[in-house]
N, CA, C and O atoms as a Tinker XYZ file with bonds, in Angstrom:
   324  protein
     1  N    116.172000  114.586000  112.385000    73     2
     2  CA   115.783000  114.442000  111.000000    64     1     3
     3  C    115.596000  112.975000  110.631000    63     2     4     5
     4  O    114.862000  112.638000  109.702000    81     3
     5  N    116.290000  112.097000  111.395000    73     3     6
     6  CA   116.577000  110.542000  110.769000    64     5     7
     7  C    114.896000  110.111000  111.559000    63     6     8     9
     8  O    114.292000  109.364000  110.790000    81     7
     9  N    114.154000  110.384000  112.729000    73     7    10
    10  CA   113.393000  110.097000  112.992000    64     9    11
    11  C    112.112000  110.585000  112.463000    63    10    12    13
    12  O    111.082000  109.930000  112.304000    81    11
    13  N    112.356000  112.048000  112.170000    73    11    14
    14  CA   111.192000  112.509000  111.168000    64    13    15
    15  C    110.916000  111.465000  109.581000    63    14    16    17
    16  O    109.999000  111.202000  108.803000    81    15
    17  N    111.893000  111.252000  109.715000    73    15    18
    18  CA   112.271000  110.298000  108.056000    64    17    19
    19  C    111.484000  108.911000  107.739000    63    18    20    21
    20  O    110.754000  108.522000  106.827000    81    19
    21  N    112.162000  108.176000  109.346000    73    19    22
    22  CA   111.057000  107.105000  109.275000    64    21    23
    23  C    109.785000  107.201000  109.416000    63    22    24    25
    24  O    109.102000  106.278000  108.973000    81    23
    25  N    109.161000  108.289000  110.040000    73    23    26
    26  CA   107.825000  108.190000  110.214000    64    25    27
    27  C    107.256000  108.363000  108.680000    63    26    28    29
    28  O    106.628000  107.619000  107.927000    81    27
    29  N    107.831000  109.838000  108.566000    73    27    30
    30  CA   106.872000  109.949000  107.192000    64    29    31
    31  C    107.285000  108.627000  106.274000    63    30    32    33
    32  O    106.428000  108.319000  105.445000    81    31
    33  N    108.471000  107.811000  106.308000    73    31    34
    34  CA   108.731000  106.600000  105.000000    64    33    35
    35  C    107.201000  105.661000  105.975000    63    34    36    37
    36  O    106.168000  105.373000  105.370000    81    35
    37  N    107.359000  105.407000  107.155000    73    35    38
    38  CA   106.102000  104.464000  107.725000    64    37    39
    39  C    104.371000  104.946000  107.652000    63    38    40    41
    40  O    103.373000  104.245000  107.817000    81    39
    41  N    104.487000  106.420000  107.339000    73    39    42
    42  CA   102.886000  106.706000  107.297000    64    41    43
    43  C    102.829000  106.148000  105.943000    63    42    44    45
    44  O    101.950000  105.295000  105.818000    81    43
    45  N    103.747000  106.472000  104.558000    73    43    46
    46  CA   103.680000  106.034000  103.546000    64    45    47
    47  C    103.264000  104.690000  103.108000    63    46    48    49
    48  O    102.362000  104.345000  102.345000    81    47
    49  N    104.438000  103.780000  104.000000    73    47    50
    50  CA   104.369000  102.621000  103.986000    64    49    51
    51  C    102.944000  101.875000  104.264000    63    50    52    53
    52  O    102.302000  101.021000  103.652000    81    51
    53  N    102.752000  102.609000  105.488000    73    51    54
    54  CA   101.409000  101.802000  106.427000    64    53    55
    55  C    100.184000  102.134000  105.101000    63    54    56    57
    56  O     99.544000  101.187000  104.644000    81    55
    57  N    100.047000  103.028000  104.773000    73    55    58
    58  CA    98.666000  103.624000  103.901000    64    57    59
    59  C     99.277000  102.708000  102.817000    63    58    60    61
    60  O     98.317000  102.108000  102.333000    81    59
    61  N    100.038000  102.443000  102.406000    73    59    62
    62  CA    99.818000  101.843000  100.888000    64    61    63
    63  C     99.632000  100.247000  101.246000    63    62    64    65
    64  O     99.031000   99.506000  100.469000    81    63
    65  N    100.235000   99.744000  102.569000    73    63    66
    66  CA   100.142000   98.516000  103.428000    64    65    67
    67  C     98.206000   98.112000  103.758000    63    66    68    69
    68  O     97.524000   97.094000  103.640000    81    67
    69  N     97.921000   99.595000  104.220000    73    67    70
    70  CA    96.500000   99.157000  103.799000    64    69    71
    71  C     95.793000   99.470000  103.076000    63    70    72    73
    72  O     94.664000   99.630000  103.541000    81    71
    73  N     95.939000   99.724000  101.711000    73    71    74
    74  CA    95.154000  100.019000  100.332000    64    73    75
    75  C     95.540000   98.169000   99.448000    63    74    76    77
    76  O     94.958000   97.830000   98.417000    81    75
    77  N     96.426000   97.407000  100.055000    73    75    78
    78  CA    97.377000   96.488000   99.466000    64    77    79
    79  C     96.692000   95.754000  100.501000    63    78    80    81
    80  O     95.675000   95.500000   99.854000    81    79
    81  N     96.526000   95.317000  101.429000    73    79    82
    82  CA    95.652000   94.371000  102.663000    64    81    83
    83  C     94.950000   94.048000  102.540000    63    82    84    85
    84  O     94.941000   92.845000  102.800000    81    83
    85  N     93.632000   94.619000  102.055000    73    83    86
    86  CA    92.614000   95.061000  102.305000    64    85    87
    87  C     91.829000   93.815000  101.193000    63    86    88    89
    88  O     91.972000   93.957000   99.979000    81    87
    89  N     91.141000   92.811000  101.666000    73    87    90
    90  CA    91.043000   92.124000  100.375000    64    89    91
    91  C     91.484000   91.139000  100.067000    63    90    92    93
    92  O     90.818000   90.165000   99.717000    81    91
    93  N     92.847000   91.198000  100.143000    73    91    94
    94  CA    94.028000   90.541000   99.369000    64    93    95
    95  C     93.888000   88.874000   99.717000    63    94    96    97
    96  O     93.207000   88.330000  100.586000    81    95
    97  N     94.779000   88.293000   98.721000    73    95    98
    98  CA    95.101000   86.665000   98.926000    64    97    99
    99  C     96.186000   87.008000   99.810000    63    98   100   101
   100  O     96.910000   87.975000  100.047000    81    99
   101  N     95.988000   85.715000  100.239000    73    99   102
   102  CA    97.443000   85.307000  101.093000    64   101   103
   103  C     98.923000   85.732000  100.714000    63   102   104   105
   104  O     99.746000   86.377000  101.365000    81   103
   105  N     98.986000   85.258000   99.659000    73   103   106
   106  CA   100.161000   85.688000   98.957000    64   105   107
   107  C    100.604000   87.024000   98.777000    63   106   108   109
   108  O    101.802000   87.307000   98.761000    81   107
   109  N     99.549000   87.996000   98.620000    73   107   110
   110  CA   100.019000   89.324000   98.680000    64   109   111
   111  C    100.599000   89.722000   99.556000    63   110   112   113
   112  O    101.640000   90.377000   99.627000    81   111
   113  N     99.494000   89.078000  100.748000    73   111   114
   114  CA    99.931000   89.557000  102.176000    64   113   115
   115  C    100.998000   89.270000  103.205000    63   114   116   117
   116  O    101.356000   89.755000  104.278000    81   115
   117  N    101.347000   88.283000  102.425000    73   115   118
   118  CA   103.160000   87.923000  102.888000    64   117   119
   119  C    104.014000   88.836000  102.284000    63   118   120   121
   120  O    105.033000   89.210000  102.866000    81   119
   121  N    103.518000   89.485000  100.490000    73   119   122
   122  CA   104.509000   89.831000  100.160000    64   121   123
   123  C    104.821000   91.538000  100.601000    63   122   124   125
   124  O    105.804000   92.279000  100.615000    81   123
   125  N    103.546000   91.628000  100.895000    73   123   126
   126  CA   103.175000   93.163000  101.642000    64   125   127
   127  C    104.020000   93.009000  102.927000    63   126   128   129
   128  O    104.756000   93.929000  103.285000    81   127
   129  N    103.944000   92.104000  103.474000    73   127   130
   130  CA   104.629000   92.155000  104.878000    64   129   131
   131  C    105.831000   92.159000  104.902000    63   130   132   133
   132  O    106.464000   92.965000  105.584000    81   131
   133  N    106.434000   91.158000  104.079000    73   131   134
   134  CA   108.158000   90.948000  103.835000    64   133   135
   135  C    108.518000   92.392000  103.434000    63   134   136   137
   136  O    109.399000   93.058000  103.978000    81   135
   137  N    107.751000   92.786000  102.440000    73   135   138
   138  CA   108.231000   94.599000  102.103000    64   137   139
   139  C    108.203000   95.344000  103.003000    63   138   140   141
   140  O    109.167000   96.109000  102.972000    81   139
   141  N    107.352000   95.547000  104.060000    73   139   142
   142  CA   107.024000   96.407000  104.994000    64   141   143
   143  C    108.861000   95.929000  106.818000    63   142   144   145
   144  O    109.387000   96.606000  107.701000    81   143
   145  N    108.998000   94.415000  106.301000    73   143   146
   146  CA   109.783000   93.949000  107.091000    64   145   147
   147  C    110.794000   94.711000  106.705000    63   146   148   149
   148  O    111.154000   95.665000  107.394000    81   147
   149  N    111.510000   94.321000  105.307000    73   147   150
   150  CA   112.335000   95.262000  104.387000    64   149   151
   151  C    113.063000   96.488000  104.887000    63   150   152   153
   152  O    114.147000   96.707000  105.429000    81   151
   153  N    112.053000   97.179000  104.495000    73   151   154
   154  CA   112.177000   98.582000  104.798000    64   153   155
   155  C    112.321000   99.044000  106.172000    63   154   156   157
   156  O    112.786000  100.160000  106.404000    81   155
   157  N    111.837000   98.011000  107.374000    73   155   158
   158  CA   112.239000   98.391000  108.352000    64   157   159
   159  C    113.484000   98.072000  109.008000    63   158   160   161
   160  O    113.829000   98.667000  110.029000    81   159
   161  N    114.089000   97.276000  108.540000    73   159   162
   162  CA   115.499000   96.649000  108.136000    64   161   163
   163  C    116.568000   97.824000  107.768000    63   162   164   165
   164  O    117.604000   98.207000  108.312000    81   163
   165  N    115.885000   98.206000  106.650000    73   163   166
   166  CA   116.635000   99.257000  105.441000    64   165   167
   167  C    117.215000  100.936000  106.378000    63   166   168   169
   168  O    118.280000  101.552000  106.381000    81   167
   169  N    115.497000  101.213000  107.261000    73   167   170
   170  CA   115.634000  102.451000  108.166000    64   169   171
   171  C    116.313000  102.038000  109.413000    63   170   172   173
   172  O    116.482000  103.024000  110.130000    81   171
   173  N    116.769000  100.935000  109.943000    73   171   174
   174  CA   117.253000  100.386000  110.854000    64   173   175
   175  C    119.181000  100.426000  110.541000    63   174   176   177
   176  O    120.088000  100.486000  111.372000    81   175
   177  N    119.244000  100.367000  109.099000    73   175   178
   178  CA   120.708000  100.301000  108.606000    64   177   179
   179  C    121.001000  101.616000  108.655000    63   178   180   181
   180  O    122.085000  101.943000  109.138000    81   179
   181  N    119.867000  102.866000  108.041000    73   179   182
   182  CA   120.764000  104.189000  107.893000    64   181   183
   183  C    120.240000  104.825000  108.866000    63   182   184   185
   184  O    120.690000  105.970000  108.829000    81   183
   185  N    119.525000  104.698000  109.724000    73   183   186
   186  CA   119.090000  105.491000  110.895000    64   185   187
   187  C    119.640000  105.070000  112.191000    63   186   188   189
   188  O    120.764000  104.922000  112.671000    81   187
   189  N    118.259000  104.917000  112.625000    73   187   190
   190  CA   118.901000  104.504000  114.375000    64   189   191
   191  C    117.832000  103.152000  114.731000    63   190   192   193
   192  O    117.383000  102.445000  113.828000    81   191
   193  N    117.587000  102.981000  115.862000    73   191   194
   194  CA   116.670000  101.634000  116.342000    64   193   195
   195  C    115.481000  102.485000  116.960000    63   194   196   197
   196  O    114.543000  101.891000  117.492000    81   195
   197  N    115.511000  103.922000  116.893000    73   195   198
   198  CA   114.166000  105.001000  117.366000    64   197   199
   199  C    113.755000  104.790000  116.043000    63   198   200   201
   200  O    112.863000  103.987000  115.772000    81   199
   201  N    114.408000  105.531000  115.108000    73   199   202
   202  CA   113.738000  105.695000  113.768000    64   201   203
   203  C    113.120000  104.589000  113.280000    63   202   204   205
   204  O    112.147000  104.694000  112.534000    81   203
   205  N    113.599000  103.472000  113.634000    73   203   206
   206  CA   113.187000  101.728000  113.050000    64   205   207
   207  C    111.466000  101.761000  113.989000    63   206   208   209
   208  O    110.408000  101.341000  113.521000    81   207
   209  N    111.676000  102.409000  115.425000    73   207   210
   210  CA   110.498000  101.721000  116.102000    64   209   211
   211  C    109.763000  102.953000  115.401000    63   210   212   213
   212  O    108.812000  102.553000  114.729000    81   211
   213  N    109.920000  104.230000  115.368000    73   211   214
   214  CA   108.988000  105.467000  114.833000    64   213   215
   215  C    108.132000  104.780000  113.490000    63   214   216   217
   216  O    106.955000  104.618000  113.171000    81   215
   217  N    109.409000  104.506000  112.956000    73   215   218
   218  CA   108.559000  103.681000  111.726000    64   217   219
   219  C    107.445000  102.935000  111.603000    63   218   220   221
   220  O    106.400000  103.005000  110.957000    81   219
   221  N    108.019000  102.069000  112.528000    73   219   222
   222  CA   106.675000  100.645000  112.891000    64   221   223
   223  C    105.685000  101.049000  113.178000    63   222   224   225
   224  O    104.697000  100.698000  112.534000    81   223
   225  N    105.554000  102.059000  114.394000    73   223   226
   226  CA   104.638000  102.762000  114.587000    64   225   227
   227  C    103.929000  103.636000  113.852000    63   226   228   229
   228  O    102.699000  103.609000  113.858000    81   227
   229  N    104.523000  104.375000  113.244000    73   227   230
   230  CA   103.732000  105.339000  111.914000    64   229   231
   231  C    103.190000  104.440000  110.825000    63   230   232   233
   232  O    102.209000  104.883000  110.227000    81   231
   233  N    103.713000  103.106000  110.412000    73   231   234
   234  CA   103.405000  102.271000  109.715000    64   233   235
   235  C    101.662000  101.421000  110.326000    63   234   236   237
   236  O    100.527000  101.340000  109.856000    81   235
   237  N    102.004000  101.186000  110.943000    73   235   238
   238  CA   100.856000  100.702000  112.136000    64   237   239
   239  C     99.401000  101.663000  111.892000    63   238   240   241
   240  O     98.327000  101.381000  111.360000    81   239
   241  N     99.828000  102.705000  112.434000    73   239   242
   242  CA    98.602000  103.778000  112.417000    64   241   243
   243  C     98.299000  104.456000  110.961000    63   242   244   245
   244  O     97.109000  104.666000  110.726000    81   243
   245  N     98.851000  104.669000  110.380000    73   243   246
   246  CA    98.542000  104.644000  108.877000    64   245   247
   247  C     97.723000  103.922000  108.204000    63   246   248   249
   248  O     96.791000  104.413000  107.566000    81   247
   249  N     98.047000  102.299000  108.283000    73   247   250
   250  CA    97.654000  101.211000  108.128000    64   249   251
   251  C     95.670000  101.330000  108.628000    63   250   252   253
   252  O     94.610000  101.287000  108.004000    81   251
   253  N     96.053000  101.476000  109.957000    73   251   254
   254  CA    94.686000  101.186000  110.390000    64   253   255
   255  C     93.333000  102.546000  109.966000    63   254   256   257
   256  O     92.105000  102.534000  109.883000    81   255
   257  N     94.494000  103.661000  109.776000    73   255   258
   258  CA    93.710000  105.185000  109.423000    64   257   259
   259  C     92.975000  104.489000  108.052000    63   258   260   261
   260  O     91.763000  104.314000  107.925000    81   259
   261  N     93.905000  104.180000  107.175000    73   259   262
   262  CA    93.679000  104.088000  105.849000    64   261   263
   263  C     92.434000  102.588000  105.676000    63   262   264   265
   264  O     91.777000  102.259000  104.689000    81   263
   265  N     92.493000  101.979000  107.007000    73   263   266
   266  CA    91.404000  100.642000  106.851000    64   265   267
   267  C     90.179000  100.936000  107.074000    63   266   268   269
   268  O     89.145000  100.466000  106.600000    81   267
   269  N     90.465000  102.209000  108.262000    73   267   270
   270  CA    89.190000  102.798000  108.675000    64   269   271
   271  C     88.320000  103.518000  107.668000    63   270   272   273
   272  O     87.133000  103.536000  107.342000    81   271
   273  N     89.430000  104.090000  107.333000    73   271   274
   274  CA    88.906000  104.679000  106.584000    64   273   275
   275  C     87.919000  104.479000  105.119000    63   274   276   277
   276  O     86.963000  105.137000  104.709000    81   275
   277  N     88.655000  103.211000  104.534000    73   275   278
   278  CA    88.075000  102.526000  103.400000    64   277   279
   279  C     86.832000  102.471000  103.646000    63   278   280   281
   280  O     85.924000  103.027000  103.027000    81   279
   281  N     86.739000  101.481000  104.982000    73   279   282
   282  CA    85.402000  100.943000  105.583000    64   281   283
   283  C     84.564000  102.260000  105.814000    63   282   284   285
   284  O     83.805000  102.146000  104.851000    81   283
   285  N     84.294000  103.089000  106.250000    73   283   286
   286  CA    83.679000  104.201000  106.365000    64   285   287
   287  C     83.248000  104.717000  105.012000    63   286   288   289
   288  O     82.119000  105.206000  105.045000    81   287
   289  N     83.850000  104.742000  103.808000    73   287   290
   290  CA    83.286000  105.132000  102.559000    64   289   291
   291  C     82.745000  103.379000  101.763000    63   290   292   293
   292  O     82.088000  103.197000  100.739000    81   291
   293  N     83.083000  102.794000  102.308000    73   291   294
   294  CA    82.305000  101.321000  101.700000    64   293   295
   295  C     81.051000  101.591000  102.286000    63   294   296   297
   296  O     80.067000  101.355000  101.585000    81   295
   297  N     80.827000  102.161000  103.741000    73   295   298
   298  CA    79.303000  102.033000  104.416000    64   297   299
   299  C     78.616000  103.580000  103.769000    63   298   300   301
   300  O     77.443000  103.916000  103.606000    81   299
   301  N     79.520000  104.084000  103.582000    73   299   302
   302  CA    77.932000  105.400000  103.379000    64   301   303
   303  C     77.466000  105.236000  101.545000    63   302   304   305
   304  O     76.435000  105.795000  101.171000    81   303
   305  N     78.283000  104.478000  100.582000    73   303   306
   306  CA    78.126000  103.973000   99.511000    64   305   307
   307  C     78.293000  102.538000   99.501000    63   306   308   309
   308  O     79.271000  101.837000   99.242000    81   307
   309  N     77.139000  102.273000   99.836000    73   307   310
   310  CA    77.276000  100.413000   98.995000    64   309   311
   311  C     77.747000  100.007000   97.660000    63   310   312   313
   312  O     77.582000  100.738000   96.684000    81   311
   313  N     78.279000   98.960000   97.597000    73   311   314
   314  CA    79.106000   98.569000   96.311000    64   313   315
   315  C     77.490000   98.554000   95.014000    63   314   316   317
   316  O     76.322000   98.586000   95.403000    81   315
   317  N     77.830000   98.512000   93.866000    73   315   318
   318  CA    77.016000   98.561000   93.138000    64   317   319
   319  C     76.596000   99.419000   92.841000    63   318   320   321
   320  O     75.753000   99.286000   91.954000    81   319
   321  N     76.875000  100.889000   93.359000    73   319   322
   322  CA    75.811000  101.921000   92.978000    64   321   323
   323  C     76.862000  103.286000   92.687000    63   322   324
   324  O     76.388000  104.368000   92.343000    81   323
């Protein structure tokens, strides 16, 4: 259960990591990261060091689903229209 936990807290994480990326100043993107560090800290205290890496990993691929994904509806609609 503690490993099911981190993933789904890291798919969460990762998708809002890249809706929050995506764009961004510098500054966000430290502060996106320190949060994303955070929390893997946080699942590392009440879980285990699987659940910490499950995390990273679900965080990771989330991240990149959710970049891909942006980009894929930016190309079949161009901005402006």
């Amino acid at each position: 259960m503690l490993i099911a936990g981190g993933i789904g807290i890291g798919l969460v994480a990762g998708w809002l990591a890249g809706r929050l990326l995506d764009r961004a100043r510098w500054s966000m993107r430290v502060r996106v990261l320190v949060g994303l560090i955070t929390q893997a800290v946080v699942v590392l205290w009440i879980a285990s060091l699987s659940a910490t890496l499950w995390y990273g990993i679900a965080a990771l691929v989330a991240m990149l689903i959710c970049l891909a994904w942006v980009r894929a509806l930016e190309q079949r609609r161009p901005a402006g229209l």
